[in-house]
C-alpha positions in Angstrom: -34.5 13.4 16.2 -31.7 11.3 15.7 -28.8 12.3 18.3 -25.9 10.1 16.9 -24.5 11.0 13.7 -22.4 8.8 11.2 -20.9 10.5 8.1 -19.3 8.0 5.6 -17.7 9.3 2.5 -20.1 7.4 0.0 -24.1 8.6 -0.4 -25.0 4.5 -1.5 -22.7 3.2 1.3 -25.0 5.7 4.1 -28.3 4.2 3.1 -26.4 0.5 3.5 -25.7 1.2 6.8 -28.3 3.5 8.3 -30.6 0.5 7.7 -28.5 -1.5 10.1 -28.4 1.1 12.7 -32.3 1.8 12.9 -33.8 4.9 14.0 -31.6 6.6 16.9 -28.3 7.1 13.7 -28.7 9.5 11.1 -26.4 8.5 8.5 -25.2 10.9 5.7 -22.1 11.4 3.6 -19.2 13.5 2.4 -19.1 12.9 -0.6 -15.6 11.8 -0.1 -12.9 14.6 0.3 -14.5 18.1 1.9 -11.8 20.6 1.3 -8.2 20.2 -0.5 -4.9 22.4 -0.4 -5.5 26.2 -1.6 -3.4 27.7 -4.5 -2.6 30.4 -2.6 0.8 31.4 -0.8 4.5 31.2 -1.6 4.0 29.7 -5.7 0.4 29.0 -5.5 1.2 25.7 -2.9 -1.2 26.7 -0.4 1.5 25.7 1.6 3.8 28.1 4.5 7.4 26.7 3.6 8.7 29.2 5.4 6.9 28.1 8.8 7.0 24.6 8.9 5.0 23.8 6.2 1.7 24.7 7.2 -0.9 24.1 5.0 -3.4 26.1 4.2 -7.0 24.6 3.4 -9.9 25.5 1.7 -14.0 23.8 0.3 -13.4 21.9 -2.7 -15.4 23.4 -5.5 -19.1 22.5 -5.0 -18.4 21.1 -1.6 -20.0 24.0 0.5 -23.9 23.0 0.7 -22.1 19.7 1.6 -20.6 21.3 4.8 -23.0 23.4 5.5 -25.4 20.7 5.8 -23.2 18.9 7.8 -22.6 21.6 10.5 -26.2 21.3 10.6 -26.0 18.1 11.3 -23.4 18.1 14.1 -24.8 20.6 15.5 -28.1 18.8 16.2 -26.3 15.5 17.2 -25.0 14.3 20.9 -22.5 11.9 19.0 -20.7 12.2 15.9 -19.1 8.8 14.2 -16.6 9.7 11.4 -16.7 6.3 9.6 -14.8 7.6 6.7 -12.9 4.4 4.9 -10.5 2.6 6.7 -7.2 3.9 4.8 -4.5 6.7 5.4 -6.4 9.0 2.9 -9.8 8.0 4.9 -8.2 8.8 8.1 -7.2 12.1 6.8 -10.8 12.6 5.7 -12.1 12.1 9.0 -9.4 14.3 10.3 -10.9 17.0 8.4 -14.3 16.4 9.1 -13.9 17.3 12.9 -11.3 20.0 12.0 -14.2 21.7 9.7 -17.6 20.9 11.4 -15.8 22.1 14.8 -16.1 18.5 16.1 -15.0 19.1 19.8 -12.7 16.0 21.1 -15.4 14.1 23.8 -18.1 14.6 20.8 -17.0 12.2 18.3 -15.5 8.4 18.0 -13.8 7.0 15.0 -15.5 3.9 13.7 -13.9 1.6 10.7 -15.9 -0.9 8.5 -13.9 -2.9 6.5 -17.0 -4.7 5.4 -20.3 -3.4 5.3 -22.8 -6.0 6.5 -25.1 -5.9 9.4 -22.7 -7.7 12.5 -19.4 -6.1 11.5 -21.0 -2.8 11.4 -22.6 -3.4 14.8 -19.5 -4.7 15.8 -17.3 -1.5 14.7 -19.9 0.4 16.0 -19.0 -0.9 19.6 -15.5 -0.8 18.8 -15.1 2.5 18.1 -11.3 4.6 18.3 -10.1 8.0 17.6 -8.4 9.4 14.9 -4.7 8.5 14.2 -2.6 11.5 13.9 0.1 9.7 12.7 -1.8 8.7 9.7 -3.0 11.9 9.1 0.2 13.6 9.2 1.5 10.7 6.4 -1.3 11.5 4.2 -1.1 15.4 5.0 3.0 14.9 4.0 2.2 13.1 0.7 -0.4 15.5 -0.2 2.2 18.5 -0.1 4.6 16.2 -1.1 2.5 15.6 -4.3 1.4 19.6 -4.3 5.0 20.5 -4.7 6.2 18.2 -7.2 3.4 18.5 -9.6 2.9 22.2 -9.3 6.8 23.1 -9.9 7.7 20.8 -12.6 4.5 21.0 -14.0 4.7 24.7 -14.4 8.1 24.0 -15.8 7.4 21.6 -18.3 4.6 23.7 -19.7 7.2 26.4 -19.9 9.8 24.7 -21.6 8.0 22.2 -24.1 4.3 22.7 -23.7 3.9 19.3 -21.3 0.6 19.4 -19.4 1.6 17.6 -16.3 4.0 16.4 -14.3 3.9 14.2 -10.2 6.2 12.5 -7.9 4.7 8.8 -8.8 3.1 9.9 -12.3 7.0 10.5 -14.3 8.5 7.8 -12.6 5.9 5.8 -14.2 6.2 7.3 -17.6 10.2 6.8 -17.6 9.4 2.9 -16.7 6.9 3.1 -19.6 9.9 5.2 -22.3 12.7 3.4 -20.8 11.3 0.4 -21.8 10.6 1.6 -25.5 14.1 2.5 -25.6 15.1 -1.2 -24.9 12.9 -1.8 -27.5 14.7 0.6 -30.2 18.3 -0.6 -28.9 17.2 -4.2 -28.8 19.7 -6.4 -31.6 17.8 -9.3 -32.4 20.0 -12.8 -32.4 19.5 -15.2 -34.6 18.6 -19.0 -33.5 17.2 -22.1 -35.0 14.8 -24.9 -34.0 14.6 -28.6 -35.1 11.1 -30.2 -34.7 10.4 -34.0 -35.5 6.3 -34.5 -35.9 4.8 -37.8 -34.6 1.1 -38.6 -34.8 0.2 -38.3 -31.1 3.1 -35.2 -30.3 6.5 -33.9 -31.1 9.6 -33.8 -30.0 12.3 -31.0 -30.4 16.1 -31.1 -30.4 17.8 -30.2 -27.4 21.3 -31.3 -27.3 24.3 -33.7 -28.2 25.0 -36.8 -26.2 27.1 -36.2 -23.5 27.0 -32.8 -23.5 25.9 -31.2 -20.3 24.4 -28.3 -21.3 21.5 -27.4 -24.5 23.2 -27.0 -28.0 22.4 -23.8 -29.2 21.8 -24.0 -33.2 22.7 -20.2 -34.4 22.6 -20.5 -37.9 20.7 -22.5 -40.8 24.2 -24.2 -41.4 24.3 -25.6 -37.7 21.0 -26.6 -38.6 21.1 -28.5 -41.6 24.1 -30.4 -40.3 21.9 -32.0 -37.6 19.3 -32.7 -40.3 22.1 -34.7 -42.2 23.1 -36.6 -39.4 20.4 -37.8 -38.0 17.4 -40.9 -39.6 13.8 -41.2 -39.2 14.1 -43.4 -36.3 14.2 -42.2 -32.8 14.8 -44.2 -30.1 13.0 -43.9 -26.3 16.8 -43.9 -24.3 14.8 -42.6 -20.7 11.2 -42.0 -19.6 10.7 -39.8 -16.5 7.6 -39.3 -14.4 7.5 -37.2 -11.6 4.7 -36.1 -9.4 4.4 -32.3 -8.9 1.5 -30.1 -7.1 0.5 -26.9 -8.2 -0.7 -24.0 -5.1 -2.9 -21.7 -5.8 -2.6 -18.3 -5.0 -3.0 -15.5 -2.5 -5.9 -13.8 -1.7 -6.4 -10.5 -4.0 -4.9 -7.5 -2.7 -5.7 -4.2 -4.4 -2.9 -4.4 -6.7 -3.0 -8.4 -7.6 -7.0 -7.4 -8.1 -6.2 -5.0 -11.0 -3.5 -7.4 -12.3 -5.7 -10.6 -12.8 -8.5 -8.5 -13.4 -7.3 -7.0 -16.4 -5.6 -10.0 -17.5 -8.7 -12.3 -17.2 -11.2 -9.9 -17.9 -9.7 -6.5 -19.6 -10.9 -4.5 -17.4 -9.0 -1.7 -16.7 -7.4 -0.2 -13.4 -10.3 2.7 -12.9 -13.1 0.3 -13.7 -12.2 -2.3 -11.6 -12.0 0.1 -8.8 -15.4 1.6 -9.9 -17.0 -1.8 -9.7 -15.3 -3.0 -6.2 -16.3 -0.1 -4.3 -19.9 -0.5 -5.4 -19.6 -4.1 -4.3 -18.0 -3.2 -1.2 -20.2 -0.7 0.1 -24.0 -2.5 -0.2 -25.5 -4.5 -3.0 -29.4 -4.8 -2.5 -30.4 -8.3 -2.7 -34.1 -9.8 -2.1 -34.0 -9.2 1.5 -31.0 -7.1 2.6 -28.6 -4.6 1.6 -24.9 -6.0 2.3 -21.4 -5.4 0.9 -20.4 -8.6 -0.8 -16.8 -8.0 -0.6 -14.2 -7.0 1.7 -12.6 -3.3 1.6 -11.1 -3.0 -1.5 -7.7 -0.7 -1.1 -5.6 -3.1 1.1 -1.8 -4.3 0.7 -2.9 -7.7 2.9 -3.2 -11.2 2.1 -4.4 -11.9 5.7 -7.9 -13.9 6.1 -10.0 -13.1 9.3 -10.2 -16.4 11.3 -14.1 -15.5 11.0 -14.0 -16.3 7.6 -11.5 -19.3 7.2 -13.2 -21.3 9.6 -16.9 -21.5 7.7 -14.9 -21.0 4.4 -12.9 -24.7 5.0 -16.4 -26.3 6.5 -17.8 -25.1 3.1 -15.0 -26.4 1.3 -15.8 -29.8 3.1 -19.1 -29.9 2.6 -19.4 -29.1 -1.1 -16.2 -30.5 -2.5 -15.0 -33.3 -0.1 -12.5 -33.2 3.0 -9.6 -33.7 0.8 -9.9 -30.4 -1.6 -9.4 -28.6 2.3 -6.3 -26.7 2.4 -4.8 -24.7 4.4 -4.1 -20.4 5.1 -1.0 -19.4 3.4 1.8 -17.3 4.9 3.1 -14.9 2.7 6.9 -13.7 3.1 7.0 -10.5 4.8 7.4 -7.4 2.6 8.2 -4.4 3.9 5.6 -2.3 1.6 2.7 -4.2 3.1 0.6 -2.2 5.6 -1.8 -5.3 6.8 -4.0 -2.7 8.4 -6.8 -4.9 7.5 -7.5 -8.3 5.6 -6.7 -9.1 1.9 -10.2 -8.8 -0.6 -12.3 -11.6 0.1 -16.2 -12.0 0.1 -18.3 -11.3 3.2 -19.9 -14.5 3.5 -18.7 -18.0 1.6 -22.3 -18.4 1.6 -23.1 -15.5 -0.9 -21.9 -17.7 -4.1 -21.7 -15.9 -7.3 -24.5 -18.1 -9.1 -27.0 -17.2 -6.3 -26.2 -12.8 -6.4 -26.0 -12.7 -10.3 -29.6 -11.3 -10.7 -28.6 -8.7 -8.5 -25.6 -7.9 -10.4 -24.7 -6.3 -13.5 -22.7 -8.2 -16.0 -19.2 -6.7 -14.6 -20.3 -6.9 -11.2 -21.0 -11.0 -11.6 -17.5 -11.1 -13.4 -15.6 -9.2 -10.6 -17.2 -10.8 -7.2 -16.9 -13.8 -9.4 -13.2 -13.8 -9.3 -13.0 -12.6 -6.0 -14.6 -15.3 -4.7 -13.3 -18.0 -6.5 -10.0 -16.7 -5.8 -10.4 -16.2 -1.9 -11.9 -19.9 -1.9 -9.8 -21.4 -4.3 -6.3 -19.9 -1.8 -7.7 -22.2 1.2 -8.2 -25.4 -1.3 -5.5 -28.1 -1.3 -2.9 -28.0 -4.1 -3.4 -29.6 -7.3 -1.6 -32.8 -8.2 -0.4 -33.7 -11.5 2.1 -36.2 -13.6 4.6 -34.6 -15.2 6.5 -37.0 -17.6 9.3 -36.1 -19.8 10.6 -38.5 -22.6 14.1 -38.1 -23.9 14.9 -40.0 -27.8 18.3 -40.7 -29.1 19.1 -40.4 -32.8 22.3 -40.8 -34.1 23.6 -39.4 -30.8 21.3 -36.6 -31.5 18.6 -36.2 -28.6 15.4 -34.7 -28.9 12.4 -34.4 -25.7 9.1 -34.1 -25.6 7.2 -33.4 -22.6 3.4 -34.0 -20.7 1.5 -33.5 -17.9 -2.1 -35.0 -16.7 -3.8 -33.9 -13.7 -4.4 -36.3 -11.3 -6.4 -34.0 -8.4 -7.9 -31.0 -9.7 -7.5 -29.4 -5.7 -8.0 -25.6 -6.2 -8.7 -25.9 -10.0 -12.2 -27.4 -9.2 -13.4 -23.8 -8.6 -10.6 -21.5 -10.0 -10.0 -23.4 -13.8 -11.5 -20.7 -15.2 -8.6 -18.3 -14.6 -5.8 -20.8 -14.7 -5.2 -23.5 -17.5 -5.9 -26.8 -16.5 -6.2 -28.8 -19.9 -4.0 -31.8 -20.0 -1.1 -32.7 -21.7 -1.6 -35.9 -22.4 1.1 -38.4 -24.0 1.0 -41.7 -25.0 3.0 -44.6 -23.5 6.3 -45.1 -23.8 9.0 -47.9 -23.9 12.7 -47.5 -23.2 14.3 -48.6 -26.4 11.1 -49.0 -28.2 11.4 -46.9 -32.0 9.1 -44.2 -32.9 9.7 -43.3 -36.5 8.7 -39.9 -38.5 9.2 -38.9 -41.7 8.6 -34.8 -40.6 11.1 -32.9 -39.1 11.1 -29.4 -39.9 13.5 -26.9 -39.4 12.6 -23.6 -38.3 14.2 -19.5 -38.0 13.5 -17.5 -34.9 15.0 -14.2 -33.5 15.2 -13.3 -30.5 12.6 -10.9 -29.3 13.0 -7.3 -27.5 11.4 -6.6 -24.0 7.4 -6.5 -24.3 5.7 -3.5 -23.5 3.9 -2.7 -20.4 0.8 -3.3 -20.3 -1.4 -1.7 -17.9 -1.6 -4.8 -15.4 2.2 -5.5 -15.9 3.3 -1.6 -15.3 1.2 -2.0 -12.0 3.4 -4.8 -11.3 6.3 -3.3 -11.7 5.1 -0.1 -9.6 4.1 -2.6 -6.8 7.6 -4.7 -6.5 9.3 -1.3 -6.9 7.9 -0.1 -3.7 6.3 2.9 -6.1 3.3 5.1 -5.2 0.4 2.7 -3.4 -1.6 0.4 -5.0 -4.9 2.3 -4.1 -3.4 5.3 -6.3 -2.1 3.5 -9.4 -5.9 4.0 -11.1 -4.9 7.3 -11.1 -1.6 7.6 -12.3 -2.7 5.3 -15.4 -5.4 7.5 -15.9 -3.3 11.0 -16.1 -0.7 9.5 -18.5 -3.1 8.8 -20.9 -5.3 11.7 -20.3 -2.1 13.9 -20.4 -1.4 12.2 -24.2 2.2 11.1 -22.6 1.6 7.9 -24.4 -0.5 5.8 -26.5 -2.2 2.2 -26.4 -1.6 0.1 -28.9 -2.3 -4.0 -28.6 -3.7 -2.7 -25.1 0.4 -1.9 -24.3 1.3 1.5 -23.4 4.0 3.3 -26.0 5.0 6.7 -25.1 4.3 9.8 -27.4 6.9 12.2 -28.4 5.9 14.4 -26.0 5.4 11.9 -23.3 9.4 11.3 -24.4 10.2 15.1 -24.2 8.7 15.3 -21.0 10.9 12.6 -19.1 14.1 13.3 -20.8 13.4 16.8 -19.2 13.2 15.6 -16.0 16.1 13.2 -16.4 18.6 16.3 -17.2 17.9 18.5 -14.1 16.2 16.0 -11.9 17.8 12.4 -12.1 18.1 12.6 -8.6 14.7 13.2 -7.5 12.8 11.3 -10.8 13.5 7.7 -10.1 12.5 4.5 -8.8 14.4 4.0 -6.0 13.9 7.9 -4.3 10.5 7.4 -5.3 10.3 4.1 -3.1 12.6 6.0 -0.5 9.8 8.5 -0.1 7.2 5.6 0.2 9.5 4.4 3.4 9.7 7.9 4.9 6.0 8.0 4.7 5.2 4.8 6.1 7.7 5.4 8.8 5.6 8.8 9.9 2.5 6.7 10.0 4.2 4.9 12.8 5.2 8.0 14.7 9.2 7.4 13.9 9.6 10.5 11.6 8.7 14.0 11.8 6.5 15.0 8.9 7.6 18.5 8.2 11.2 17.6 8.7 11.1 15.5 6.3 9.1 18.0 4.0 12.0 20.4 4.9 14.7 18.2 3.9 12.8 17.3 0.5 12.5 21.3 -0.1 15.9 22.3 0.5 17.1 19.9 -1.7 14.6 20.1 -4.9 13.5 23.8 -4.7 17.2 25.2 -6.0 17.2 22.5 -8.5 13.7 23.9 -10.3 15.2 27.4 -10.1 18.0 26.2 -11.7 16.3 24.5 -14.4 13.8 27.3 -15.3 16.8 29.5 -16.0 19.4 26.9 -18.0 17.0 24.0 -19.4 16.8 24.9 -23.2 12.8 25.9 -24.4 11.4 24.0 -26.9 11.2 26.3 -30.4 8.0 26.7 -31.3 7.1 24.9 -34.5 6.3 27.2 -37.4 3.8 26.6 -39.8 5.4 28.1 -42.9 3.5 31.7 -42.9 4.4 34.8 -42.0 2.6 37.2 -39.5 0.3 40.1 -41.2 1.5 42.3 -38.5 5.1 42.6 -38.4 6.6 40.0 -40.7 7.7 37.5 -38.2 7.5 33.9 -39.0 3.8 32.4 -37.2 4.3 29.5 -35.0 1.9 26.7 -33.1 1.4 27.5 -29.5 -0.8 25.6 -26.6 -2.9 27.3 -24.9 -5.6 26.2 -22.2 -8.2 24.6 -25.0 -5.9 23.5 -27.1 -3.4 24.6 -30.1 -3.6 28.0 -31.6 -1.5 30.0 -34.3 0.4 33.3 -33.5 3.0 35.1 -34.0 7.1 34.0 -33.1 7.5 37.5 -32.3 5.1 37.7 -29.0 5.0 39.8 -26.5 6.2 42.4 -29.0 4.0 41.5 -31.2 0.8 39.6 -29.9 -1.4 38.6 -33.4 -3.2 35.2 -33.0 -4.7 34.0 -36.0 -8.7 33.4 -35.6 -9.6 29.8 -36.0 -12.4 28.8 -38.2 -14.4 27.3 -35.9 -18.3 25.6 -36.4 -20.3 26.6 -33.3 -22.7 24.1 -32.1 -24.5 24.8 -29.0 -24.9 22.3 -26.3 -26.9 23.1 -23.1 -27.5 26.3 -21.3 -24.1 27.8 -19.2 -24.2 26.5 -15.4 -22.8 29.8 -14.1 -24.4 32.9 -16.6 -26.8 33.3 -19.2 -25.0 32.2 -22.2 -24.6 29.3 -23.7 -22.3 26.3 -23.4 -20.9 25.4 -27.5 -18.8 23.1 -29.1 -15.7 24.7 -30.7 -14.1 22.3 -33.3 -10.6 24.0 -33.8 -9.0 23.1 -37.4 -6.4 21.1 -35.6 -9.6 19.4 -34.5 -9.5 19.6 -30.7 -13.0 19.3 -28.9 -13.8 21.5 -25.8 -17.4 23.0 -24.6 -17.2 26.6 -23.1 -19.6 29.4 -22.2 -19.9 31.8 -25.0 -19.8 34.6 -23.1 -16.0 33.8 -22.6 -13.8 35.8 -22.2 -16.5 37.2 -19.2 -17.5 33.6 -17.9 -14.7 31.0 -18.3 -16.8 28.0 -17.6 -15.5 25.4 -19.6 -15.4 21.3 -20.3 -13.0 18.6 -21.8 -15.9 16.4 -21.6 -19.4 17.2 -23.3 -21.4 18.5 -20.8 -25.5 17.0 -20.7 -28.3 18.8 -19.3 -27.9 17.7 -15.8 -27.0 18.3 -12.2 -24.6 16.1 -10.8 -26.9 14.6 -7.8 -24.2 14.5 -5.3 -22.6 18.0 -5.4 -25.0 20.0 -8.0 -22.1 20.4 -10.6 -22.8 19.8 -14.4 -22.6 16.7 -15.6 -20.6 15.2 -18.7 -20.8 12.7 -20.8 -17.6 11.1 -22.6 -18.5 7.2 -24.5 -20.9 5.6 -22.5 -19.4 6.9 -18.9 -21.5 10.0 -17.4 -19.7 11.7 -14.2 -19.7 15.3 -12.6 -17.5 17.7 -14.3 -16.2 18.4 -10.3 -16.4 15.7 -7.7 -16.0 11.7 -8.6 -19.3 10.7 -8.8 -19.9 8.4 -11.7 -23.0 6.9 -13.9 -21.7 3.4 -15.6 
């Protein structure tokens, strides 16, 4: 029997691993988080405001074989390594391991792999620590933090206009996203013209008058056509101008720059590209081995491990010349980075993408693909290009056309496929020499509003606002659209009316509170108790004393949403009946409730789906006449088991909870276990 115990979070990352550690470790997992705030207490917080905001914890849903097994297992073990992931939120994981299992203090050791392959788990193996309190406590804080917020305002928005949700990080986002549409409404478009002249090999546009320091600005078609009546069909070269420019490549991906480029270049979105690094992260089985391919994924670093850079350059040598070598780049320091551990980057330069892609699925080739092109392409020399510019005189009229040929590709040679590299090439030119065209065209434009966010541009935004933490943006895209607060269209996020409602809510009772820079404020107070320099429930305290009287306030002045009516009357009692939201969905009853309490039966089609989890009924489909979906037991009101999702005939293999099925994606109706 095995007397050292590791528990990881992840069941594929466990086999990875206990195949590196041979037979004296038993590996096994947690299935990620264990147990989770109750809704018990003072409001349902599961949290003692009254006594220093002691929280009160209790088994996630389905969790409980899971501990029990593990008590098991510490119980039979000399050693127990938590080697939950190397993050705040895994450090509060591992925190709650011991505190659960009854892990004594000289019984266990705190390992951290930030890449799973055979020598750096060894080495964190014989490295190991113990667990950080002052992470814990920052985690701990944003969890309550989070519990707080998104209980109270959530329970007041659903009050008031029939919201679903509201977070700390989740309605700052969604005023970003309707502040922006706003812009867009308000936005008073400005006229402006452009003069083109058309040559065989390129064209060149009017700028400016002689002499004039500055661009002439052509506002109207009058301003226009007076430049059109001035000017000939020959245009004279008056300067050429070549300059020699370089071109750097970029940083290493962090978790944030990841899902930027990684829904620019390959549309994937924030949750999948998370989905897809983890898996690559935590063990890939190739012909002879089971390794991670890539670094750990939720980092705010740009920093390369001197391990890496060294065989990285030597590669770079050896399979592209000494002079595509570059150097490590230094980013600026920024205050939000944590640089706990490197920037994403393949374990081995070796591993190239070509020689792993018949391990891979399609998405996973395209994501360690870009990773690894990325990581190699930021130690590669700069490109090199000419960049000419050619200025003609016509009648005192001048007009520019401009080019640009590489001369050394430098990073491009393994990263062109993200970044343009085509050439704008022109032909030679002569001062004085005449170039003569008998095509100039004219042309109205308008000046255009603000774009939309998309999704990788609103996690920009989040990022240099100091907002939430990169590792929980995934999420927070996720519950916005989920929670119908807004709607994609031309993959750009445009808010709904009630998405609308909901933060101009907020903005009248808490403006304070509901903004960028408190939001970023809190992100400071938090990092600064992860460094021991703040106390965590003082800082709880002075949040509470300050937005606890504002929600009382607000659920006895902020005006409720009237009901909308729907033009009949009730049979009861005559009172007009109204749409309501209820927990599946919209229903019709009467305006007059709780005097009178009619509700109109829907005409429903009843379609059964798999056999009820938790009774002996039967789980159906209920198709409302407003035409919202949901699968519960019909034995309700006696067993409330009920699904957004449809639910499939399964067990979900980690925790034993149904699973469902929504598009191609199968996951467990409880924990976050997944089936792409």
């Amino acid at each position: 029997m095995a007397k050292n115990l590791v528990i990881v979070e992840s069941p594929s990352k466990s086999k990875t691993i206990e195949k590196y550690l041979g037979k004296d470790y038993k590996v096994v997992s947690s299935k990620g988080h264990i147990r989770d705030l109750a809704t018990s207490g003072h409001l349902g917080l599961g949290v003692d405001v009254e006594n220093g905001f002691k929280p009160t914890y209790i088994p996630i849903k389905g969790k409980e074989k899971v501990i029990k097994d593990l008590k098991k297992d510490v119980k039979d073990s000399d050693m127990v390594y938590l080697a939950s992931d190397p993050d705040r939120e895994g450090e509060a994981i591992a925190w709650h391991l011991k505190d659960t299992l009854g892990i004594k203090d000289n019984q266990y050791k705190r390992v951290l792999f930030n890449e799973i392959t055979h020598d750096k788990v060894l080495e964190a193996m014989g490295n190991p620590t113990v667990i950080d309190d002052h992470l814990v406590k920052s985690q701990e804080t944003r969890r309550i933090l989070d519990r707080i917020i998104g209980f109270r305002l959530s329970k007041l928005l659903q009050a008031k206009i029939g919201a679903k949700s509201a977070g700390r990080v989740q309605s700052v986002a969604l005023k970003l996203i309707v502040d922006r549409e706003r812009e867009i409404e308000n936005f008073n478009p400005v006229e402006y013209w452009t003069i083109t002249a058309h040559f065989d090999q390129f064209d060149a546009n009017y700028f400016k008058v002689v002499d004039n320091k500055d661009e002439t600005k052509l506002d109207t078609e009058e301003e226009a056509d007076d430049v059109l009546a001035h000017i000939t069909d020959q245009y004279k070269v008056e300067n050429v101008d070549t300059k020699k420019t370089k071109r750097s490549s970029k940083f290493p991906f962090t978790t944030s720059t990841l899902q930027q480029e990684a829904s620019n270049k390959l549309g994937f979105p924030a949750r999948k590209t998370m989905s897809i690094a983890q898996k690559l992260y935590e063990g890939i089985d190739l012909e002879k081995e089971t390794v991670g391919l890539i670094t750990y994924m939720r980092t705010d670093s740009i920093r390369l491990s001197d391990d890496f850079v060294r065989p990285a350059m030597k590669y770079i040598e050896e399979e592209y010349g000494k002079e595509y070598v570059g150097y490590v780049k230094q980013a600026k320091k920024n205050d939000n980075v944590q640089d706990a551990h490197e920037g994403i980057r393949p374990t081995s330069v070796l591993r190239e993408p070509t020689k792993v892609k018949k391990y891979l699925s399609s998405d996973e080739f395209k994501l360690y693909s870009l990773i690894y092109k990325r990581t190699l392409a930021s130690l590669m020399a700069d490109a090199l290009l000419d960049q000419t510019t050619v200025i003609f005189n016509n009648q005192d009229y001048r007009f520019k056309t401009t080019g640009s040929v590489i001369t050394f590709e430098g990073y491009l040679k393994v990263y062109k496929d993200y970044e343009s590299s085509d050439d704008n090439r022109l032909p030679k030119f002569v001062v004085d020499e005449i170039h003569k065209t008998n095509d100039v065209e004219k042309e109205q434009h308008f000046t255009q509003p603000p774009a939309r966010y998309t999704e990788a541009r609103l996690i920009k935004e989040l990022e240099e606002l100091g907002i939430g933490r990169p590792s929980t943006y995934a999420t927070i895209i996720d519950t916005i659209k989920s929670h119908d607060f807004v709607t994609i269209e031309d993959k750009k996020f445009k808010p709904t009316t009630i998405g609308i409602e909901s933060t101009d809510k907020l903005q009248e009772k808490f403006s304070g509170i509901i903004n960028t820079s408190y939001t970023s404020e809190m992100e400071t107070d938090l990092d600064e108790i992860a460094e021991g320099h703040m106390v965590w429930n003082q800082v709880l305290s002075d949040f509470y004393q300050k937005f606890e009287p504002m929600v009382q306030d607000a659920f006895k002045t902020m005006e409720k949403k009237a009901a909308e009516e729907t033009g009949e009357v009730c049979p009861e009692c005559g009172s007009p009946l109204v749409i309501r939201k209820g927990k599946y969905g919209e229903f019709v009853a009467c305006s007059n409730y709780p005097t009178c309490k009619y509700i109109q039966k829907e005409e429903v089609e009843i379609v059964e789906i798999c056999d009820c989890p938790n009774c002996s009924g039967k789980i159906v489909e209920k198709k409302s006449r407003k035409g919202k979906v949901f699968y519960g037991c019909n034995n309700y009101p006696k067993c409330k088991t009920a699904y957004w999702d449809k639910p499939i005939d399964k067990k979900c293999p980690e925790c034993g909870e149904m699973l469902t099925e929504k598009g191609s994606i199968i996951k467990c109706s409880s924990c976050d276990y997944k089936e792409e």
